[in-house]
N, C-alpha and C positions, 0 to 999 in steps of 0.2 A: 633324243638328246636331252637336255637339260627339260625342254619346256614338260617333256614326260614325267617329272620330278614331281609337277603338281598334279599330277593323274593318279587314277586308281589303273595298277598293272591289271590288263586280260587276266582273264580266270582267277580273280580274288575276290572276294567276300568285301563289297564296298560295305555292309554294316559295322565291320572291324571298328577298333578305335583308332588306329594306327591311321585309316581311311577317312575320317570325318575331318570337316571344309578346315577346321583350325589346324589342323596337322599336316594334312594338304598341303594348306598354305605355309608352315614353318621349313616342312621337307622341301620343298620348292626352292627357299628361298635358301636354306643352308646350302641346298645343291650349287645355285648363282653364287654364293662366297666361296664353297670349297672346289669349283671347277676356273673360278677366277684367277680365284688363287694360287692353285696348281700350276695354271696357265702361267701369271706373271713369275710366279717364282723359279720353274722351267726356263723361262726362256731368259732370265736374270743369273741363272745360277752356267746357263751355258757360255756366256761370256765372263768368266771367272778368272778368265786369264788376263784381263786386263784391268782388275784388280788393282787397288792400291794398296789394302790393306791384306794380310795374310803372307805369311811362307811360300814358296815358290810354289813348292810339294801340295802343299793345302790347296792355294787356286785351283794345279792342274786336278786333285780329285775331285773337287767342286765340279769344272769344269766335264769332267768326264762319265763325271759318278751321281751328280748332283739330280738329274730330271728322277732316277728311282727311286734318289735318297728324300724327296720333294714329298714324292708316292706316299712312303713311309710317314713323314712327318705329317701332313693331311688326314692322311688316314688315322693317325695317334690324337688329332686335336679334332678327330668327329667322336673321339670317345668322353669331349670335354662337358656334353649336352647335360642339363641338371636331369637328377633321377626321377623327376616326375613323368619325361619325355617318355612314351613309348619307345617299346623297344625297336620299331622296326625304322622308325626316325632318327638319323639320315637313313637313308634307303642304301643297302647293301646288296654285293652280290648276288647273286642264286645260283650258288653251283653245285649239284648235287657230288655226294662223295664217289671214290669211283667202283667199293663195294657195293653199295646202296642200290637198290634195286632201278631206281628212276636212271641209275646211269648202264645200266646192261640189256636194255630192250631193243637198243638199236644192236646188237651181237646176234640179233634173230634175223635179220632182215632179209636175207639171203636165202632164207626159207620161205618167208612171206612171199620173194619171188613167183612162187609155182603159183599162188592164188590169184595174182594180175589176170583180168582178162583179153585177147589178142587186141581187142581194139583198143585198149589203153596202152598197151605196150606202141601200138604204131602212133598214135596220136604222141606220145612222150618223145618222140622222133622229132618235132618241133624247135618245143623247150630244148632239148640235148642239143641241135644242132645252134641253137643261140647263144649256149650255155660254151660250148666246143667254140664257138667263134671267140668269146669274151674270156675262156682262159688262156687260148691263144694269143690275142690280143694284148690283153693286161701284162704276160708273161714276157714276151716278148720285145713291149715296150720299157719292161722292168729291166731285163737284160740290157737293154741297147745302151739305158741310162747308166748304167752301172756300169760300162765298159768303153763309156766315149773316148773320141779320140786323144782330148786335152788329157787321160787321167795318165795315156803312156803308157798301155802295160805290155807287158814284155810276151805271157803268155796268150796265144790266141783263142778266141771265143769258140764254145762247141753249141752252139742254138739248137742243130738240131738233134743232138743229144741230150741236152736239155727237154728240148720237146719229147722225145721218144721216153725219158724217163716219166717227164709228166703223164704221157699218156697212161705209162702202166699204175703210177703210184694212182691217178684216179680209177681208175678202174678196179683197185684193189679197196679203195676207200671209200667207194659204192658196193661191192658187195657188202662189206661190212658195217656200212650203216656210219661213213665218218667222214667229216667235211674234207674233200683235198685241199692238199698244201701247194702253193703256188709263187712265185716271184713278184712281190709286188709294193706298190708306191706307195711312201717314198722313202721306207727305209731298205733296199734295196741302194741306189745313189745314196741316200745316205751312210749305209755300210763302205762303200767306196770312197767318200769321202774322209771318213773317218780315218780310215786307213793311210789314205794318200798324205793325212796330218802327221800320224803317227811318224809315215817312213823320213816326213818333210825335215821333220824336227829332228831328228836322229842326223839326217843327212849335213843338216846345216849348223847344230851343233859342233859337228865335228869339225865342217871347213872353216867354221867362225876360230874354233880354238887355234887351228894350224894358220889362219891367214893374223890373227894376233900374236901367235909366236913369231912367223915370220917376221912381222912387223919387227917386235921387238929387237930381233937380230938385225935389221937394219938390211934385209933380201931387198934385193931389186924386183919390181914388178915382174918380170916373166918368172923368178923364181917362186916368189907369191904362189902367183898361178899356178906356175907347174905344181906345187906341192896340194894343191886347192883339189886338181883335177886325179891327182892320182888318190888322195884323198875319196872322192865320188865314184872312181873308178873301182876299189878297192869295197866300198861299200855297198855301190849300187851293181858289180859282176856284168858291168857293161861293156860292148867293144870300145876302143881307143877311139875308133875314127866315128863311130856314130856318139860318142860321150863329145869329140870335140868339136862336133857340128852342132850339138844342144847347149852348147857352156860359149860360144860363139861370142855371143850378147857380152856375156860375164868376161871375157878375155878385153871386150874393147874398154872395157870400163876401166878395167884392173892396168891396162898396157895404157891408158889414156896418156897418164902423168910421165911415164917412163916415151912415150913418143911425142909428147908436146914437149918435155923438158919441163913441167912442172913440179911440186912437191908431191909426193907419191901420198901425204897422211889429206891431204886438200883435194885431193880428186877421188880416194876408193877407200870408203868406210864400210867397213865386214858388216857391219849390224846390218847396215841399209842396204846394199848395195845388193849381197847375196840374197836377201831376201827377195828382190827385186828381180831378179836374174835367174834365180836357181828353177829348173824344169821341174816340172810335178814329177812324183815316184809313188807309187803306188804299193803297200807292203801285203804283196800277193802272197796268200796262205790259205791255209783251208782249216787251220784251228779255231778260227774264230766260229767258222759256221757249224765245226763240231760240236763245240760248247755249248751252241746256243741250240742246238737236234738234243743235246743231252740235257742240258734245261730244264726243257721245255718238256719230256720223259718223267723226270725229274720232278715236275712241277705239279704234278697229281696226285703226290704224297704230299703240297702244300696245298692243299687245296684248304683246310682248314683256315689258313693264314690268308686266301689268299678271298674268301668269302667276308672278309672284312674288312676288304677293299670298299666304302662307298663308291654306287655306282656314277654320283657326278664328280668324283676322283676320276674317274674310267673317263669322263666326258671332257674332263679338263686337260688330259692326257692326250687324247684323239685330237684334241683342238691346237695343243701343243706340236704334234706330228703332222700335221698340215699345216699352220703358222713356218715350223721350221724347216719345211721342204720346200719357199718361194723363191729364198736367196738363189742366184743361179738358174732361175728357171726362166727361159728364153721368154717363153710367152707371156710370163707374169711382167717381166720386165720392159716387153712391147707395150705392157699395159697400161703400164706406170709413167711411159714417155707419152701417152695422149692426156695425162694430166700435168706434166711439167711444162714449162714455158720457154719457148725455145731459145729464147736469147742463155736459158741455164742447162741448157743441153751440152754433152760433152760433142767434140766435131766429127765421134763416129754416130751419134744417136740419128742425124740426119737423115746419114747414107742408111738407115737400119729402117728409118721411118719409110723410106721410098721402097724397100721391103715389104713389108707390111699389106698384106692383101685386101 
């Protein structure tokens, strides 16, 4: 992590100039600004929607675009260091090209095969069997997350299709000498959640606009509604009778004023109300995960670009993806109820604490 920043990397020439205690020490310490950095302004730039200043348009790309664009901007103000500074200060990627000979050695490995002797091969039987637990495991519980119950999805989970894939994709990526790919925390749930924003906002745009039309016409609450629900129905390609066991909630709110005999604009505000009410939806696709298989393909003709990334950008980055994966996580959240005081406890935190093993 960062503390590596003031180190000399394995297998390098500590007599370098880039290597002695002053440089050391400046590379160190740039690292602690620009992984901070990175840090604060990541996790600053992902509440952009709540913004006061800027265009609607502007927040939401901030908002959605901002942690790479962050990437970018850090990386452009490690090039601000005076020209006296060694070149290797900040410390940068190492990724060798993918013609370059340091990147085609692992393409032999499948042949180095035959020179294993039998008792290393049975001895590696161990490790693999540890290894075979912990991608099961990790994948697994990367799935489970990404596919809870709260997120509502429509299509059902294939786990062990999932697995059966994994098996083969590793097993092709050990012949050939290349780390497998796997499902995992916590962008995974975070991919689902993202999603679940996208379809949120789409959905609720629409009934906000039709329940203020209505308004305007002067509809009576159940007409409201009705136009609310065929509205969701139309968007979300759900049955009638399961759409009006989920919109339940939202029907008492909306019917509140029209069955007490109250003023219908004093009891059911669009803005508040459906936000408050409306069921999560989740905008199920598989383009997003093509995109990013092509990428990522994609992304070893930048490799160039992609070596002058600083490596405590990279660390600021990591810290940022675990920072932003607590909201929402059960256990973090048990965690947090053994430092708050219970008279500021909400009156489910209680029954959660007697939980609590």
């Amino acid at each position: 992590g960062v503390v590596s920043e003031f180190r000399v990397p394995e297998h390098q020439d500590a007599k370098l100039g880039k290597y002695q205690f002053q440089w050391l020490y400046t590379n160190g310490l740039l690292g602690i600004i620009f992984s901070l950095g990175l840090l604060y302004t990541a996790l600053k730039s992902r509440r952009a929607r709540s913004w006061w200043y800027g265009t609607g348009w502007f927040r939401s790309f901030i908002a959605d675009y901002g942690v790479p664009l962050m990437v970018v901007v850090w990386t452009a103000m490690s090039f601000s260091v005076p020209s006296k500074v060694p070149s290797g200060v900040p410390r940068r990627l190492f990724s060798p090209l993918a013609w370059e000979s340091a990147s085609l050695q692992h393409w032999t490995v499948i042949k180095d095969m035959g020179r294993i002797p039998p008792l290393h091969i049975f001895a590696a039987f161990i490790p693999a069997v540890m290894i075979a637990g912990l991608y099961f495991f990790d994948h697994s519980v990367a799935s489970q997350l990404a596919q809870q119950k709260e997120f509502n999805l429509k299509n059902p989970s294939a786990y062990h299709y999932d697995i059966l894939l994994l098996g083969f994709m590793t097993l092709l990526c050990g012949l050939i000498g290349l780390p497998p790919s796997n499902g995992v925390l916590p962008q995974s749930p975070m991919h689902t959640k993202s999603l679940a924003v996208l379809k949120g906002q789409i959905i609720r745009r629409k009934m906000v606009e039709t329940a203020k039309e209505s308004v305007k016409q002067k509809a009576s609450n159940s007409e409201i509604y009705g136009k609310m629900q065929a509205v969701f129905i139309e968007l979300d390609k759900s049955p009638e009778t399961a759409v009006a066991k989920e919109l339940e909630d939202l029907k008492k709110v909306v019917m509140k004023g029209e069955n007490e005999g109250e003023i219908k604009k004093e009891t059911f505000d669009p803005e508040k109300h459906i936000d408050a009410y409306l069921p999560v939806r989740v905008n199920e696709q598989r383009v997003s995960n093509l995109l990013q298989s092509l990428l990522v393909a994609a992304s070893v003709f930048a490799m160039p670009a992609i070596k002058l990334i600083p490596t405590s950008v990279l660390w600021g980055y990591f810290a940022y993806m675990a920072i932003d994966s607590l909201p929402g996580n059960q256990f973090w959240e048990r965690m947090l109820l053994l430092f708050i005081a219970p008279s500021r406890r909400y009156k489910y935190a209680a029954f959660s604490l007697l939980l609590v093993p």
